[in-house]
C-alpha positions as CSV (number, residue, x, y, z in Angstrom):
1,X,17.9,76.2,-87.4
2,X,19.7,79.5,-89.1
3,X,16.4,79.7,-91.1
4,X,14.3,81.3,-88.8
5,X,16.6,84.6,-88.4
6,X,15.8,85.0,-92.0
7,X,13.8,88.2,-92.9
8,X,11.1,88.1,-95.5
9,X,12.7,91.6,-96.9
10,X,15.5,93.7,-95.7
11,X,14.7,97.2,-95.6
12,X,16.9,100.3,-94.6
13,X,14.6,102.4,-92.9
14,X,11.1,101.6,-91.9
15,X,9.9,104.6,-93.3
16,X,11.3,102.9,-97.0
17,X,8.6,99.8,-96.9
18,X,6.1,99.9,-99.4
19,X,2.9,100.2,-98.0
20,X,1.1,99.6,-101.1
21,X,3.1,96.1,-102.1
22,X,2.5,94.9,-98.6
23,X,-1.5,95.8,-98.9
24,X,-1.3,94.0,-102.3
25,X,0.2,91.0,-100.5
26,X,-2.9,90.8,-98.5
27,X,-1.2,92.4,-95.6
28,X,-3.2,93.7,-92.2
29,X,-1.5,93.9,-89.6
30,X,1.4,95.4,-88.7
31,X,3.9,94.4,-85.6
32,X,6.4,97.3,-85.1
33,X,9.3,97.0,-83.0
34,X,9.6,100.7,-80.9
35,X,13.6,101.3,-80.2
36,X,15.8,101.6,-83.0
37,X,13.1,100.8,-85.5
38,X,11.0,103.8,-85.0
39,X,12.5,105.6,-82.4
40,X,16.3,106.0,-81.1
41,X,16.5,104.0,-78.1
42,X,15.1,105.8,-74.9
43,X,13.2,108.7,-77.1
44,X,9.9,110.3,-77.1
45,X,11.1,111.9,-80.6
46,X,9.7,110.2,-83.7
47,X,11.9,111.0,-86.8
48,X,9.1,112.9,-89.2
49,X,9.6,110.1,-92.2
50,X,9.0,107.3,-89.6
51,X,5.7,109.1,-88.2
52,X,4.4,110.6,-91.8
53,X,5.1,106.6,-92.4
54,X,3.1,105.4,-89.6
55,X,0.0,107.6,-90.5
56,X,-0.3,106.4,-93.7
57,X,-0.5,103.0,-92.3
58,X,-2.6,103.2,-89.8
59,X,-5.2,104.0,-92.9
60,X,-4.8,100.7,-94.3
61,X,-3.1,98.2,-91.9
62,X,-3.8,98.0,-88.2
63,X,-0.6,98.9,-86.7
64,X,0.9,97.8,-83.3
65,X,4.1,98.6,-81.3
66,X,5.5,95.2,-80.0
67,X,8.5,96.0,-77.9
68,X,10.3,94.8,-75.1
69,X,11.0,97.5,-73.0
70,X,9.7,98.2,-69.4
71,X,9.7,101.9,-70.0
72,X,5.9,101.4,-70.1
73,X,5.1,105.6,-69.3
74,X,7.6,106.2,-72.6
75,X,5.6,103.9,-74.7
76,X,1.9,104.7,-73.3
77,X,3.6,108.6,-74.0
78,X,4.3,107.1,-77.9
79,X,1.0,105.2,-78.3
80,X,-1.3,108.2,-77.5
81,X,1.3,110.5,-79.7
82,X,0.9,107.9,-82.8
83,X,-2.5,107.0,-82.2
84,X,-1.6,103.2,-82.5
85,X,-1.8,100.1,-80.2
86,X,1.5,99.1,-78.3
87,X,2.7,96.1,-76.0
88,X,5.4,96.2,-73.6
89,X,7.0,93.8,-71.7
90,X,6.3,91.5,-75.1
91,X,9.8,89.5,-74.2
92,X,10.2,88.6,-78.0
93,X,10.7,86.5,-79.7
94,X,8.9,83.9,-77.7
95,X,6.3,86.6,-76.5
96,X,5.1,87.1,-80.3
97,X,3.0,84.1,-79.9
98,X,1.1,85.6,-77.0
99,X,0.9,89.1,-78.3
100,X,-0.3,87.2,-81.6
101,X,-2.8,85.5,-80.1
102,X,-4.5,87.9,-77.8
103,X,-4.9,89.9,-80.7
104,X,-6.4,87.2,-82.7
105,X,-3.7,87.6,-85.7
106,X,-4.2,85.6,-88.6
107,X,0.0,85.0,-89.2
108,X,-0.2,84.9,-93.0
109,X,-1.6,89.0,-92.5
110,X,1.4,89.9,-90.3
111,X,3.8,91.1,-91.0
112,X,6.8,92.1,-87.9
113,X,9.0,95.0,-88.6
114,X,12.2,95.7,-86.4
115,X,16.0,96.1,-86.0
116,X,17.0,92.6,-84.5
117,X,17.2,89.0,-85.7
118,X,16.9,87.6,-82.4
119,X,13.7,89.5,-81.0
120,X,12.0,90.8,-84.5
121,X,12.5,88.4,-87.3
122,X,12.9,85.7,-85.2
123,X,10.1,85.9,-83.3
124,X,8.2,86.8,-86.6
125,X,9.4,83.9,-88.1
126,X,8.2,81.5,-85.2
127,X,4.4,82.7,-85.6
128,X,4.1,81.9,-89.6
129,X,4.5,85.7,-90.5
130,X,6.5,87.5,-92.5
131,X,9.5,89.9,-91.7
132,X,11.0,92.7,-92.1
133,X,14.4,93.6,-91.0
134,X,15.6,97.4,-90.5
135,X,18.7,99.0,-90.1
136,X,19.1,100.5,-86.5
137,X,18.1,104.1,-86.4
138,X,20.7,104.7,-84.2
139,X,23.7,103.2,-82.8
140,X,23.1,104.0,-78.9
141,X,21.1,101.0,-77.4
142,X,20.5,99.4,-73.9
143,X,23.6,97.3,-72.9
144,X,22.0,94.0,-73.0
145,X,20.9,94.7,-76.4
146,X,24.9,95.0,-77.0
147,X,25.5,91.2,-76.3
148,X,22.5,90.2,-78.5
149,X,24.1,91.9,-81.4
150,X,27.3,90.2,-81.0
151,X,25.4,87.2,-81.4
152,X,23.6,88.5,-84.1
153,X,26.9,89.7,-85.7
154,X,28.2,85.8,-85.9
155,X,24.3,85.1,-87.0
156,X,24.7,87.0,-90.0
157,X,28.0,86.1,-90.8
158,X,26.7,82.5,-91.2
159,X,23.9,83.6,-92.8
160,X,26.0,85.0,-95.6
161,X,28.4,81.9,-95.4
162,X,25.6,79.7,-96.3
163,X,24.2,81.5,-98.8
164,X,20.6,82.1,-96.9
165,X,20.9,85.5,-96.2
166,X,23.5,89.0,-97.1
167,X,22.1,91.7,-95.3
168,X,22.9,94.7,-97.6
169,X,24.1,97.0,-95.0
170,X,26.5,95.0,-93.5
């Protein structure tokens, strides 16, 4: 069961994946999580490593926001801005499969980036691709998203406990 919150890779900032590794891995698409992956939480302001990032992946890899928010003018606002495809509303993890499938996403190309267990790797995990966790870009969040990381917190500390998973900034 604790397996599936296990990321493929644990990276610090998105803007730190190797693009080139993941292309070599036979790598297409890419599912990014918006808030507190490449955004704060709530911003229309995208850091200039994580957007420098993005373009340079858009020229390999086709590149999707996946995000649960409902701020839907905000991520319309970011798509146009990024010049990438983006789903809100995706109610990850479960919502993967959909997203996955309306896209026609072959799993073992996929890889999901994002900031959460729960939502990102989770829900990465439950559609056969890989993932990558993030650190949060920023500690201000919606306050739901505060319960799901005390859950997370006693996810990771088992994790580590059983000797599946240490994430290296924690």
């Amino acid at each position: 069961m604790l397996e599936r919150f296990v990321p493929t890779e644990a990276i610090e900032r998105l803007s730190q994946i190797d693009l080139d590794a993941l292309r070599a891995r036979g790598v297409k698409t890419l599912l990014l999580d918006l808030d507190n992956t490449i955004t704060p939480w709530r911003s229309l302001e995208v850091p200039e490593d994580m957007g420098a990032w993005l373009q340079a992946a858009k020229q390999s890899f086709r590149v999707c926001i996946v995000s649960n928010t409902s701020k839907m003018k905000r991520l319309e606002t970011l798509k146009e801005r990024l010049g990438i495809e983006g789903v809100g509303f995706a109610s990850k993890p479960w919502g993967l499969k959909r997203v996955a499938a309306q896209m026609g996403l072959a799993p073992d190309e996929t890889v999901v980036i994002g900031d959460q267990l729960i939502t990102d790797v989770a829900g990465g995990n439950m559609i056969g691709a890989r993932s990558i966790l993030v650190k949060p870009v920023s500690r201000d969040e919606f306050f739901g998203t505060k319960f799901v990381r005390a859950a997370e917190a006693v996810i990771f500390w088992l994790l580590k406990r059983r000797g599946l998973f240490a994430c290296p900034w924690r």
